[in-house]
LUMPASE-674479 format. One record per residue: x, y, z of N, C-alpha, C in turn. Coordinates in steps of 0.001 Angstrom, whole numbers, plus 500000, padded with zeros to 6 digits. Example, Ala and Ser with C-alpha at 12.3 -4.5 7.8 and 13.67 -1.06 7.14 Angstrom:
<sites>
<site n_X="513190" n_Y="494310" n_Z="507800" ca_X="512300" ca_Y="495500" ca_Z="507800" c_X="513200" c_Y="496700" c_Z="507800"/>
<site n_X="512850" n_Y="497750" n_Z="507080" ca_X="513670" ca_Y="498940" ca_Z="507140" c_X="512900" c_Y="500030" c_Z="507870"/>
</sites>
This chain:
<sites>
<site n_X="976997" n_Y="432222" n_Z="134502" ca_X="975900" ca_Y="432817" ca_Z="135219" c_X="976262" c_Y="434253" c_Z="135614"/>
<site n_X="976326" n_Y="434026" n_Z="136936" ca_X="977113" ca_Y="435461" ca_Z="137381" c_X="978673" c_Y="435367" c_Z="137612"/>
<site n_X="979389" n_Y="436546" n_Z="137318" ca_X="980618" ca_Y="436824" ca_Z="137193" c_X="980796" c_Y="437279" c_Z="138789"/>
<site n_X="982290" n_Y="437377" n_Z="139129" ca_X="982922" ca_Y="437495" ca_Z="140608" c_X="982287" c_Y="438693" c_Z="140763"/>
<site n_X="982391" n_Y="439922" n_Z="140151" ca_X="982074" ca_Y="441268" ca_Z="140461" c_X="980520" c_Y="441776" c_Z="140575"/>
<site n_X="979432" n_Y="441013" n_Z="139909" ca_X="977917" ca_Y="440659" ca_Z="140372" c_X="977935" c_Y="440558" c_Z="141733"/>
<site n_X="978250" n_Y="439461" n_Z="142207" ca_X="978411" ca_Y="438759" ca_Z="143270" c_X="979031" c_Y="439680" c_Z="144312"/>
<site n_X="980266" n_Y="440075" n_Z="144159" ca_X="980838" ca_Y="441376" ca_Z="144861" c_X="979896" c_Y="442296" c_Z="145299"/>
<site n_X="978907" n_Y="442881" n_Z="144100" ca_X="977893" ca_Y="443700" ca_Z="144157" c_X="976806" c_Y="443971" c_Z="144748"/>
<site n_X="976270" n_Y="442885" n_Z="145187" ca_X="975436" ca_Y="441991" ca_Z="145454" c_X="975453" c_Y="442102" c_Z="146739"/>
<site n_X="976437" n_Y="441302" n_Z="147342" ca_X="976730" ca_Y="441207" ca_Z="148901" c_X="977518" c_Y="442841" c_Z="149671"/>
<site n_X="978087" n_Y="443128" n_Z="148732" ca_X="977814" ca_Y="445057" ca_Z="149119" c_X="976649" c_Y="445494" c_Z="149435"/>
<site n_X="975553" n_Y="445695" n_Z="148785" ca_X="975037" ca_Y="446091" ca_Z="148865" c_X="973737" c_Y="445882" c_Z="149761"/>
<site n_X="973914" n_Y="444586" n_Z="149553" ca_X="973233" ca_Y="443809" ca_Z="150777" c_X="973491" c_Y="444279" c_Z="152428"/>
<site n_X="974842" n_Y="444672" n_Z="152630" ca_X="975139" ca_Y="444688" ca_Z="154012" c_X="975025" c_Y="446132" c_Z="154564"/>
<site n_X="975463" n_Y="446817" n_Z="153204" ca_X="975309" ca_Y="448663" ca_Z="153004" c_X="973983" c_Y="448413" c_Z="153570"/>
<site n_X="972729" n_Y="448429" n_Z="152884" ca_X="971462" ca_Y="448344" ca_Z="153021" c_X="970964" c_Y="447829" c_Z="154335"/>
<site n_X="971618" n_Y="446667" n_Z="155087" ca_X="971441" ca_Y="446236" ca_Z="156386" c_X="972259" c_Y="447161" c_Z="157608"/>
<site n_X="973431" n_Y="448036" n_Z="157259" ca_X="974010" ca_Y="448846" ca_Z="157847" c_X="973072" c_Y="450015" c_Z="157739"/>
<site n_X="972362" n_Y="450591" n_Z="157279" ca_X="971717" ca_Y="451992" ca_Z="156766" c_X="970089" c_Y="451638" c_Z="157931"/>
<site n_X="969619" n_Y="450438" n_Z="157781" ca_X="968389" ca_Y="450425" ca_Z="158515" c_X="968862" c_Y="450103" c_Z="160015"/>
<site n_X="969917" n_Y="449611" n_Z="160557" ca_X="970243" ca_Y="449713" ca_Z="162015" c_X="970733" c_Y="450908" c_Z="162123"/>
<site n_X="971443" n_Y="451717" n_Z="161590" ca_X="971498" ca_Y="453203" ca_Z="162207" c_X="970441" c_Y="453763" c_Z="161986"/>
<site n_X="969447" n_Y="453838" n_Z="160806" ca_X="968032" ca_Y="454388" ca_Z="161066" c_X="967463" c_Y="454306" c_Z="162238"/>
<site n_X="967197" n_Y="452806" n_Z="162486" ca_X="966772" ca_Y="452603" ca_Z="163859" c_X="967245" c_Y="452868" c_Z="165217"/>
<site n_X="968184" n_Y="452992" n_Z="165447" ca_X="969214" ca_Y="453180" ca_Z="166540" c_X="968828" c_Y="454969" c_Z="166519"/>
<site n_X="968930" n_Y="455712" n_Z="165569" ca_X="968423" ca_Y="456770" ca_Z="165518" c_X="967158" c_Y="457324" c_Z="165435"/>
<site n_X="966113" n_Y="456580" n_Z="165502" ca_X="965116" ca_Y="457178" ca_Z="165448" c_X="964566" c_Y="456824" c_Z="167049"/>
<site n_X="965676" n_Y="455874" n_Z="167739" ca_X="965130" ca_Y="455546" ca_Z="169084" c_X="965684" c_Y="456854" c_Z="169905"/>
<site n_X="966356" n_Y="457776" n_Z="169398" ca_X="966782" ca_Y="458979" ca_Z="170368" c_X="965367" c_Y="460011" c_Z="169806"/>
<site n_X="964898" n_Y="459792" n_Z="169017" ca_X="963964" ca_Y="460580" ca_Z="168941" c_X="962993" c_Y="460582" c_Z="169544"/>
<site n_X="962299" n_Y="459258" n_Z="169949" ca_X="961385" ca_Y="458468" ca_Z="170624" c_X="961302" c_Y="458699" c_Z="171457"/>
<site n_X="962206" n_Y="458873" n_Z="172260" ca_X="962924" ca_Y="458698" ca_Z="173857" c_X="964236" c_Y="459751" c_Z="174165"/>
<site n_X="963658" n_Y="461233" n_Z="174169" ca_X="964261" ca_Y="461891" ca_Z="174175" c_X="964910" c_Y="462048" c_Z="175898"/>
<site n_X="965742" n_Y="462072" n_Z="176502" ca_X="966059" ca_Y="462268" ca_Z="177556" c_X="966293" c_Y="463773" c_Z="178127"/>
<site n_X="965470" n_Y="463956" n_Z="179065" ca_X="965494" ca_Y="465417" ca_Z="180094" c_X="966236" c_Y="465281" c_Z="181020"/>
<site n_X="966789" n_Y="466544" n_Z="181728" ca_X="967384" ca_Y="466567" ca_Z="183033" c_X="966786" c_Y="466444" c_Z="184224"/>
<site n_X="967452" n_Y="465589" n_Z="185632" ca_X="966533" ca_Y="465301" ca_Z="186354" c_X="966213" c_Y="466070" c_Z="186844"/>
<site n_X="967139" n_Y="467262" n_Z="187327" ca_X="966561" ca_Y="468529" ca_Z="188049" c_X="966950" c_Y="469832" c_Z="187367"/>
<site n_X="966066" n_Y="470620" n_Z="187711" ca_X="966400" ca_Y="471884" ca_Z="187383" c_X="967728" c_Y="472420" c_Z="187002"/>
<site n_X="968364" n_Y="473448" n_Z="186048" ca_X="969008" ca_Y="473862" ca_Z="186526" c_X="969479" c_Y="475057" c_Z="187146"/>
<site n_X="970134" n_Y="475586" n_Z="188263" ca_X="970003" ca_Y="476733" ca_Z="189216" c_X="970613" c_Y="477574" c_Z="188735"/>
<site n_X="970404" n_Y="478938" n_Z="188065" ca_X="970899" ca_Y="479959" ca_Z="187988" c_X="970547" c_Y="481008" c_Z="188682"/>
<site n_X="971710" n_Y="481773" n_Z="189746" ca_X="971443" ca_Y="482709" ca_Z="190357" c_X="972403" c_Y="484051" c_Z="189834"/>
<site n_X="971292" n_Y="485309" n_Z="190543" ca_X="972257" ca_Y="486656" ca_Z="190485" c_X="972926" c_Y="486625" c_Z="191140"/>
<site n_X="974110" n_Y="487488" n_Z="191382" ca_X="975075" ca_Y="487884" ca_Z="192035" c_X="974750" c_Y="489727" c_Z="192955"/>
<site n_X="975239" n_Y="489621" n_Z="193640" ca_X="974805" ca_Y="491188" ca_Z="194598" c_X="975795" c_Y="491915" c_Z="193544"/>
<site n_X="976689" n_Y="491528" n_Z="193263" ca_X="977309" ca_Y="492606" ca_Z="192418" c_X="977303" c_Y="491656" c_Z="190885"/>
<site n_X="976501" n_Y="492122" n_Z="190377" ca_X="976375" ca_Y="492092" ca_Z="188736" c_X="976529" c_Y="492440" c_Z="187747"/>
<site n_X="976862" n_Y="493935" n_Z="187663" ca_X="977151" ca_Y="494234" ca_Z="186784" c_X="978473" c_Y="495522" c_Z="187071"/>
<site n_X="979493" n_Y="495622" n_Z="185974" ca_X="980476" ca_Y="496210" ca_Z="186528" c_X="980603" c_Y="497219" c_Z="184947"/>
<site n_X="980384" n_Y="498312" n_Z="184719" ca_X="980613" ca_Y="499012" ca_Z="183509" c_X="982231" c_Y="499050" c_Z="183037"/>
<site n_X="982409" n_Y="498708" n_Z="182242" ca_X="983695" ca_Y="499212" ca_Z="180965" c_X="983680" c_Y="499898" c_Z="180257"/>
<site n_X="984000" n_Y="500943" n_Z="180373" ca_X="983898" ca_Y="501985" ca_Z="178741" c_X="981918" c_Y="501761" c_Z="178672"/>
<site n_X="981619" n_Y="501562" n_Z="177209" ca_X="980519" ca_Y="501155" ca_Z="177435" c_X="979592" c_Y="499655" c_Z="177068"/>
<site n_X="980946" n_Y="499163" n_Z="177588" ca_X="980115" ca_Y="497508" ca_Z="177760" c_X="979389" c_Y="497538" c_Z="179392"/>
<site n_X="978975" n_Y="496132" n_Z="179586" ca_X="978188" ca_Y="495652" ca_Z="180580" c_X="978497" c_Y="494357" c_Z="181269"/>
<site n_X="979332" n_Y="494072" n_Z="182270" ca_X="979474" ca_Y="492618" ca_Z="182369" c_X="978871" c_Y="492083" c_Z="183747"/>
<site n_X="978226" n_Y="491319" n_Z="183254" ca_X="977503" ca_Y="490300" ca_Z="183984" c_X="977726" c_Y="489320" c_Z="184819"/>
<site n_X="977731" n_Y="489359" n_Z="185795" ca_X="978050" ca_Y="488002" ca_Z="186735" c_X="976854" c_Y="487015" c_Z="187165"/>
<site n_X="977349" n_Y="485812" n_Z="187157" ca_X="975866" ca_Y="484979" ca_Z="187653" c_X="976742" c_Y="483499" c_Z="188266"/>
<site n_X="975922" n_Y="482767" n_Z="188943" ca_X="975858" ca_Y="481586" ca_Z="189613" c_X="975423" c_Y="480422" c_Z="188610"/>
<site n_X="976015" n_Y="479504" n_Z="188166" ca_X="974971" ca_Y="478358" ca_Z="187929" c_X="975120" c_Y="476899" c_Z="188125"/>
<site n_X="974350" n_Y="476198" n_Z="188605" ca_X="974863" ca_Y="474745" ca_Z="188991" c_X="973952" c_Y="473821" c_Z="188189"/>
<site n_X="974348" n_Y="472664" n_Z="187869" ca_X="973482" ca_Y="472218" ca_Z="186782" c_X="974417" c_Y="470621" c_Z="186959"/>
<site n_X="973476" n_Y="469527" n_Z="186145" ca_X="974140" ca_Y="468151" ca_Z="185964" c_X="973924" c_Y="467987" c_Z="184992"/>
<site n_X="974118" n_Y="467770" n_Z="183608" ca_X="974100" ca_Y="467521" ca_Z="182338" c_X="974371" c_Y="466201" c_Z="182133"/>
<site n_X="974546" n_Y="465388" n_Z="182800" ca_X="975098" ca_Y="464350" ca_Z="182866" c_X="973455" c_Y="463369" c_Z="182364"/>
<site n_X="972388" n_Y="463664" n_Z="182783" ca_X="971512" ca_Y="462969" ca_Z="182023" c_X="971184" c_Y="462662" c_Z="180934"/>
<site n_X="971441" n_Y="463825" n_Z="179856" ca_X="971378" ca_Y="464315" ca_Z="178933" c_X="971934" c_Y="463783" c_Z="177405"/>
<site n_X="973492" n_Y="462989" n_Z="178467" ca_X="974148" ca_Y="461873" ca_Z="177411" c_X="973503" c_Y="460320" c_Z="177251"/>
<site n_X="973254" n_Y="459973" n_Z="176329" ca_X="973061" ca_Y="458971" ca_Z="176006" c_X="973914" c_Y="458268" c_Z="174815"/>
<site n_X="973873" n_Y="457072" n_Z="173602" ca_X="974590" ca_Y="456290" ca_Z="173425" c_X="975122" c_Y="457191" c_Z="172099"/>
<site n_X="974015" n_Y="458344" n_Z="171541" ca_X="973810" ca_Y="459089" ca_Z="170369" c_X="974398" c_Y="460556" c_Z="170475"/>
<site n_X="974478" n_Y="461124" n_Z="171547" ca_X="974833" ca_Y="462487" ca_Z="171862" c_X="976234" c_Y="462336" c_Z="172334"/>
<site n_X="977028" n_Y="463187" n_Z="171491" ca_X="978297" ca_Y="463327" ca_Z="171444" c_X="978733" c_Y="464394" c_Z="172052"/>
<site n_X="978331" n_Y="465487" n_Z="172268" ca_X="978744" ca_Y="466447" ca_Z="173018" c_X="977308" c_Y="467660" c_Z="173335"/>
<site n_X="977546" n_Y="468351" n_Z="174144" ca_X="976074" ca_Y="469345" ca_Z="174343" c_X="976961" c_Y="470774" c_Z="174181"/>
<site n_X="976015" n_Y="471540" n_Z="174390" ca_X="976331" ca_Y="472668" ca_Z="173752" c_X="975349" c_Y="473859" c_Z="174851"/>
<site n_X="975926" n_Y="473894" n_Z="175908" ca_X="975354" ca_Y="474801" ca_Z="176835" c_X="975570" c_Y="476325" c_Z="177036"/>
<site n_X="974542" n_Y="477375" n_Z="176970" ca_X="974597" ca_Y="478635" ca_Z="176546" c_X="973679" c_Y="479245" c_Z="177312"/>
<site n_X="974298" n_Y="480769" n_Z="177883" ca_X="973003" ca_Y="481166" ca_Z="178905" c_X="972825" c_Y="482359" c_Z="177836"/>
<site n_X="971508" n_Y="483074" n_Z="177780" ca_X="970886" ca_Y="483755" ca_Z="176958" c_X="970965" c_Y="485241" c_Z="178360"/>
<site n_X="970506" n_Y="486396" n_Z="177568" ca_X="970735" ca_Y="487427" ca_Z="178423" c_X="969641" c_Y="488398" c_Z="177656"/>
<site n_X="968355" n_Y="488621" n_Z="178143" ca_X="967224" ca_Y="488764" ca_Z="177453" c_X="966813" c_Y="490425" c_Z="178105"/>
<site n_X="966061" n_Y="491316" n_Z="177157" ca_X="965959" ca_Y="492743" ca_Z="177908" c_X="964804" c_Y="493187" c_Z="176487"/>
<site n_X="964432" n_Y="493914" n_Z="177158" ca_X="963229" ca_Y="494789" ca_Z="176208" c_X="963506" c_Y="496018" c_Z="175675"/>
<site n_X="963880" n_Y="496660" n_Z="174950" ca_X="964572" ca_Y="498157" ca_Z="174592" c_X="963402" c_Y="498975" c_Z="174649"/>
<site n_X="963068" n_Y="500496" n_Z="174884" ca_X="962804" ca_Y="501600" ca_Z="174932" c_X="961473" c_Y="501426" c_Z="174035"/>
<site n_X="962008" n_Y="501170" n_Z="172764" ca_X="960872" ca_Y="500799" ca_Z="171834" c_X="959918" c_Y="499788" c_Z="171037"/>
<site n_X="960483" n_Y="498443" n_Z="172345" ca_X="959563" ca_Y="497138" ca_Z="172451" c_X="960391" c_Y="496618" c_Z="171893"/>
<site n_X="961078" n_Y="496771" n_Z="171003" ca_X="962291" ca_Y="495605" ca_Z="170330" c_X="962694" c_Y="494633" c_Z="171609"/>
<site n_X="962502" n_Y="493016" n_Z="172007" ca_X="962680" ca_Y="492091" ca_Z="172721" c_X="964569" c_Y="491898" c_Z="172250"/>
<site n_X="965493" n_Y="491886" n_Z="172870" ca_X="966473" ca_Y="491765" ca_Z="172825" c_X="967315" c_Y="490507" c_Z="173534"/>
<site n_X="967884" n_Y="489139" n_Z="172640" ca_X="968345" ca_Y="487656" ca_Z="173254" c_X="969628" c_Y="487884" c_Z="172885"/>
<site n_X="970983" n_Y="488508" n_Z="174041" ca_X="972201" ca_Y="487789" ca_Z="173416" c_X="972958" c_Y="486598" c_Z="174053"/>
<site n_X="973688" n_Y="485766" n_Z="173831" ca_X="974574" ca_Y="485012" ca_Z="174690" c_X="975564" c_Y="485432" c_Z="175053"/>
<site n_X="975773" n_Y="485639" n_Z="176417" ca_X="976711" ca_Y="485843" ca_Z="177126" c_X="978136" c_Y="484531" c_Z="177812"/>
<site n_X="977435" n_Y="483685" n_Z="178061" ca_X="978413" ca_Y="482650" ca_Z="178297" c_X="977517" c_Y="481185" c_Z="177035"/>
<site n_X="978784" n_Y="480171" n_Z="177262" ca_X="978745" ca_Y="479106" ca_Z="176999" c_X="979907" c_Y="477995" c_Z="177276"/>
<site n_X="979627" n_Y="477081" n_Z="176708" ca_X="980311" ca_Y="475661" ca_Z="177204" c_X="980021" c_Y="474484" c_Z="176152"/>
<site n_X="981578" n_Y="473979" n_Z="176092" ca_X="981089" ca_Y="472684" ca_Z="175008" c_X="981158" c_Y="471405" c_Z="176227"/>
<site n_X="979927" n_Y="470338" n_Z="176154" ca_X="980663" ca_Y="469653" ca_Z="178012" c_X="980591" c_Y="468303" c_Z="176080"/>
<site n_X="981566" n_Y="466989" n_Z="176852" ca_X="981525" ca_Y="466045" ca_Z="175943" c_X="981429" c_Y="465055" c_Z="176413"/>
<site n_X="980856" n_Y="463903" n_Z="175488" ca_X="980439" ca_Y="462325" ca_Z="176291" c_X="981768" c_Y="462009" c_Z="176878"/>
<site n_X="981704" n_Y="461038" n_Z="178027" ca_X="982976" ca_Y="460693" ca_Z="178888" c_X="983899" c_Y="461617" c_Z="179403"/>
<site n_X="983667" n_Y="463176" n_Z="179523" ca_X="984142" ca_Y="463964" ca_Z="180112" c_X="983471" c_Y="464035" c_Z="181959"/>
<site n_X="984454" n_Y="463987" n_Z="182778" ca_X="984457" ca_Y="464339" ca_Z="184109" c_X="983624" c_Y="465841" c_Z="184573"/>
<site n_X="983668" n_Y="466631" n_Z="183858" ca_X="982981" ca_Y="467933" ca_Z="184002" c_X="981524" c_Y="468250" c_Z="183693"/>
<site n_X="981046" n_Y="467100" n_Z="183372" ca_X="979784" ca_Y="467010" ca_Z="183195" c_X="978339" c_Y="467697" c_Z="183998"/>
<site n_X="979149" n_Y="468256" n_Z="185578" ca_X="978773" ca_Y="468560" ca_Z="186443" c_X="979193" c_Y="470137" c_Z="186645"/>
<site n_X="978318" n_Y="471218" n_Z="186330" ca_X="978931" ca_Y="472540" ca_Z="185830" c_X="978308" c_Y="473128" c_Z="187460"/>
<site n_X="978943" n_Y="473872" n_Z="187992" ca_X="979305" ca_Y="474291" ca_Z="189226" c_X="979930" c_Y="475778" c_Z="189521"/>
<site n_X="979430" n_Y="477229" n_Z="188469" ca_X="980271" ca_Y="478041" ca_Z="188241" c_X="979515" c_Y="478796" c_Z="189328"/>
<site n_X="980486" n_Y="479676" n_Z="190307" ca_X="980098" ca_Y="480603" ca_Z="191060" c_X="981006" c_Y="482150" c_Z="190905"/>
<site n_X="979931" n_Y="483324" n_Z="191020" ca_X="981038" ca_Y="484819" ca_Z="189953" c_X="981368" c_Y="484677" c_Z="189071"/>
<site n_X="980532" n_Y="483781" n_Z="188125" ca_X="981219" ca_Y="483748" ca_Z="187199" c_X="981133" c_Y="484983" c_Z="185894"/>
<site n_X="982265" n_Y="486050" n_Z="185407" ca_X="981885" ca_Y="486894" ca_Z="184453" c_X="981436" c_Y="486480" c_Z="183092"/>
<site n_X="980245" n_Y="487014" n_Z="182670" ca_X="980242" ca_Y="486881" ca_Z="181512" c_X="980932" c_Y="486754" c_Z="180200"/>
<site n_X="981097" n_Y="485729" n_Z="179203" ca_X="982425" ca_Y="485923" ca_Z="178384" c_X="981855" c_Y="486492" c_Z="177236"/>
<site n_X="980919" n_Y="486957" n_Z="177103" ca_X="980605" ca_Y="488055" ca_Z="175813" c_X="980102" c_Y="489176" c_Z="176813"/>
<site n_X="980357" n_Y="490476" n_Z="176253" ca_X="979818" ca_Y="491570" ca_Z="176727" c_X="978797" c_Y="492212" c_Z="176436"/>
<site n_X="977580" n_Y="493017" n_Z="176841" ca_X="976318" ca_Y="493461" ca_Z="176796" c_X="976833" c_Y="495308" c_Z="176226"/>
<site n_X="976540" n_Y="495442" n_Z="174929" ca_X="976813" ca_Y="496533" ca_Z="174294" c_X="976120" c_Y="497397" c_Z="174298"/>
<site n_X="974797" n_Y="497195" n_Z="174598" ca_X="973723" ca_Y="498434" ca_Z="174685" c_X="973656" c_Y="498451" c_Z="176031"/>
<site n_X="974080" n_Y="499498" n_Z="176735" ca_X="974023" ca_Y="500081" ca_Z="177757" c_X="973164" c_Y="501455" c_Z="177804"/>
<site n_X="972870" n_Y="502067" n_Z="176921" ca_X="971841" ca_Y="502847" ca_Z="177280" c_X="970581" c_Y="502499" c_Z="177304"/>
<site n_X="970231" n_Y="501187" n_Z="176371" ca_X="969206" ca_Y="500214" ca_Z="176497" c_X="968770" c_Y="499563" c_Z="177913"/>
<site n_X="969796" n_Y="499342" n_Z="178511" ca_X="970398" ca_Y="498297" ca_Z="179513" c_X="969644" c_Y="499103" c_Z="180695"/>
<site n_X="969959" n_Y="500221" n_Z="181316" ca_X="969619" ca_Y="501014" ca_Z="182142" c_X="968130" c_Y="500877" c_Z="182610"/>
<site n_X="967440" n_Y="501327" n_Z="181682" ca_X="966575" ca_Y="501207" ca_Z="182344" c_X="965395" c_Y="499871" c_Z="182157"/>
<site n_X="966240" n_Y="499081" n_Z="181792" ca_X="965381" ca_Y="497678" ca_Z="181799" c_X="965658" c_Y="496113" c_Z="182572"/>
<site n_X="964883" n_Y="495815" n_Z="182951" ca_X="965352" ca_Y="494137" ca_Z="183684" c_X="965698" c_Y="493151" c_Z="182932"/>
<site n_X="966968" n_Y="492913" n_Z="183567" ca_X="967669" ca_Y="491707" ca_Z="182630" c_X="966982" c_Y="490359" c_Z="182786"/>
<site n_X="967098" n_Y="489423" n_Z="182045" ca_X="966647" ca_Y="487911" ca_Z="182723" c_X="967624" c_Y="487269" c_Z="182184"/>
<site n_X="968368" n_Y="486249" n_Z="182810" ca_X="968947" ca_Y="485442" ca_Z="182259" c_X="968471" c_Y="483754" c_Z="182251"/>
<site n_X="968680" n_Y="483061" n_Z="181629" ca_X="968435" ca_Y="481794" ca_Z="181023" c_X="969393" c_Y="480870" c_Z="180520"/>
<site n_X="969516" n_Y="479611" n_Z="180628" ca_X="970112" ca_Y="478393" ca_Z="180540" c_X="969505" c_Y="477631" c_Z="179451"/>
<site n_X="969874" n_Y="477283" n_Z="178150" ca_X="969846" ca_Y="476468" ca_Z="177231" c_X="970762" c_Y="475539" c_Z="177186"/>
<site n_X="970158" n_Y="474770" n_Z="175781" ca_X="971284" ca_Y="473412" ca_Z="175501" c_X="970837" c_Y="472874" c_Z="174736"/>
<site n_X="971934" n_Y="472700" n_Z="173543" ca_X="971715" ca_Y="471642" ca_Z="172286" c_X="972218" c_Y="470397" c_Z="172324"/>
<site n_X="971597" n_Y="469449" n_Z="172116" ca_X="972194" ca_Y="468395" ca_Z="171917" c_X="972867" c_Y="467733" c_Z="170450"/>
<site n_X="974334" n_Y="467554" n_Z="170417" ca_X="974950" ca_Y="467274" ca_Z="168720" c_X="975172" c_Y="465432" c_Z="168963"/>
<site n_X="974493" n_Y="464964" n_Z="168522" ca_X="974325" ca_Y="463748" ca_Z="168222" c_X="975713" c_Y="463001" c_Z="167529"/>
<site n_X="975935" n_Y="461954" n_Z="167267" ca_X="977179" ca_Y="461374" ca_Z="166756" c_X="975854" c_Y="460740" c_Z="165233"/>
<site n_X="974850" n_Y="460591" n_Z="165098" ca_X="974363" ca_Y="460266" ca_Z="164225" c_X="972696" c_Y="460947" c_Z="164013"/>
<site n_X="972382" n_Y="461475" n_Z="163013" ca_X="971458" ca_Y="462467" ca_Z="163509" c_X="971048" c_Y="463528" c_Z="163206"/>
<site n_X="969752" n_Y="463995" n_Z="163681" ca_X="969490" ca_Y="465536" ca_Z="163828" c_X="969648" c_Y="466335" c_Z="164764"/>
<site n_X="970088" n_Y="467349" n_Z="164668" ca_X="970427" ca_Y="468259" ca_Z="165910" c_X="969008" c_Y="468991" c_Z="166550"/>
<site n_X="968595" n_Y="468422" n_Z="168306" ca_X="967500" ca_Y="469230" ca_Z="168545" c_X="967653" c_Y="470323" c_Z="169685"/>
<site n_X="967502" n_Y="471372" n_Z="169455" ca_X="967473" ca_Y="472022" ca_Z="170918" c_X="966596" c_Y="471814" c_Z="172180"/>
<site n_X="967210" n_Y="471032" n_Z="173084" ca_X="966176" ca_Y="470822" ca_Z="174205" c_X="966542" c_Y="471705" c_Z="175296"/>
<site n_X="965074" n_Y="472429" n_Z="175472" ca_X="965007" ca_Y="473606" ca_Z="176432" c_X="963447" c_Y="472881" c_Z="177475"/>
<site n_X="963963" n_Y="471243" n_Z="177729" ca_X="962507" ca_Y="470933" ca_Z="178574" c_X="962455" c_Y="471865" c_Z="179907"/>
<site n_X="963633" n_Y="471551" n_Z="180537" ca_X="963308" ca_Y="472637" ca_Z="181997" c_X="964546" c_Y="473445" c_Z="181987"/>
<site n_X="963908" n_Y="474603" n_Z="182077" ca_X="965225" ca_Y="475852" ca_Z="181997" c_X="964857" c_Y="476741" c_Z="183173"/>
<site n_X="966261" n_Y="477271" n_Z="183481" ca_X="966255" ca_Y="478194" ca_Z="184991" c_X="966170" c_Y="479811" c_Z="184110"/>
<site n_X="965451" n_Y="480851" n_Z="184687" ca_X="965359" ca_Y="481813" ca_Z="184435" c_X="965553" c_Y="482775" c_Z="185654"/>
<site n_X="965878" n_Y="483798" n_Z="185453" ca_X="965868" ca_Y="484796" ca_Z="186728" c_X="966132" c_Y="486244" c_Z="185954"/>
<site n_X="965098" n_Y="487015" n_Z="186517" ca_X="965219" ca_Y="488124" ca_Z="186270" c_X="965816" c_Y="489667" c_Z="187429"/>
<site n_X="966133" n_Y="490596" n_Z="186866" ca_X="966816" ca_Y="491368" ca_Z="188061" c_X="966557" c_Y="492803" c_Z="187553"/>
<site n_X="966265" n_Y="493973" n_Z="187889" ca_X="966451" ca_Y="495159" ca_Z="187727" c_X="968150" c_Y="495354" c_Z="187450"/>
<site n_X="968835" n_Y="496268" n_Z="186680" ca_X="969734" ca_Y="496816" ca_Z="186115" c_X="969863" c_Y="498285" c_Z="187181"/>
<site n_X="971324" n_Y="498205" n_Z="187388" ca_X="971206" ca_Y="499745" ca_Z="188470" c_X="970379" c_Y="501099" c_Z="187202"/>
<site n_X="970049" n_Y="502307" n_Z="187984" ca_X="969934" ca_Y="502974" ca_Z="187027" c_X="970487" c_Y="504894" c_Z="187547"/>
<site n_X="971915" n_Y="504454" n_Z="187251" ca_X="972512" ca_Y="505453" ca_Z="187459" c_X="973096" c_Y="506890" c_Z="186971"/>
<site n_X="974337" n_Y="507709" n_Z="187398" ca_X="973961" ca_Y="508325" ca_Z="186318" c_X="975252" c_Y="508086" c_Z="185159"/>
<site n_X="975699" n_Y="507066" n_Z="185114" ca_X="976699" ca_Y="505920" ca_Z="184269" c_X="975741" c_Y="506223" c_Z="182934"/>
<site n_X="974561" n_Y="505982" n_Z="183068" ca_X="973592" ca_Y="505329" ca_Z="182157" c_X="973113" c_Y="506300" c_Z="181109"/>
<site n_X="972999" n_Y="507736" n_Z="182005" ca_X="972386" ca_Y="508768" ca_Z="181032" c_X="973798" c_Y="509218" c_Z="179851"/>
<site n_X="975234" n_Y="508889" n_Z="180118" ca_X="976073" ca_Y="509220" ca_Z="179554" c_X="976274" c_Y="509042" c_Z="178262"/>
</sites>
């Protein structure tokens, strides 16, 4: 009839095929049921914000946040990034990232709590910079352990601030 290696074949493929539709499913329930944060998260300015270098720009800000909702059985680590947003001279809308953070499932730090904190990328257009209001912003991706990667931006903290405008700026 059938030979050992049919049979082998057979029940492979059988279980492959029963393995492939429970992670389908298991994954399409994070899609379903996407999970948000319960509260806001708080990003504030600092009275002293910005400190010139040569001609970078560095940024200080506040932010407190719980990410801790965010994990569920599918999300393996998040991927948190504050954006640093400005309008140039000639309408060009300008988004760079200035900080970020990898937080990971079963990590203790889940609970981000930074106060002064400097920016770890620097703001290069400074003659741009001068005379426009910064805003900064709080994102976050979620990287799944099985999956598609979605960026969830359900509730994000924004704050905007005037930039000194000195005579640093005309230089």
């Amino acid at each position: 009839m059938h030979n050992y290696f049919d049979r082998i074949n057979n029940v492979t493929s059988f279980f492959v095929t029963i393995t492939f539709l429970i992670i389908l499913t298991l994954m399409s329930s994070t899609i379903v049921f996407p999970k948000d944060l319960d509260e806001e998260p708080i990003l504030y300015s600092n009275t002293n914000m910005t400190k010139k270098i040569a001609t970078f720009t560095v940024v200080y800000f506040d932010l407190e946040a719980d990410f801790e909702a965010l994990f569920n059985w599918n999300v393996k680590q998040l991927f948190i990034y504050v954006f640093a947003e400005f309008q140039k001279s000639n309408g060009v809308h300008v988004n760079m990232m200035i900080w970020d953070r990898i937080l990971r499932r079963g990590s203790t730090d889940n609970w981000v709590n930074l106060k002064n904190v400097p920016a770890k990328y620097y703001l290069n257009d400074l003659k741009y910079l001068c005379s426009s209001n910064l805003t900064l912003s709080v994102h976050w991706i979620s990287i799944p352990t099985a999956g598609v990667f979605y960026p969830y931006n359900h509730k994000e903290s924004r704050i905007t601030f005037p930039l000194p405008n000195d005579k640093t700026c005309s230089a």
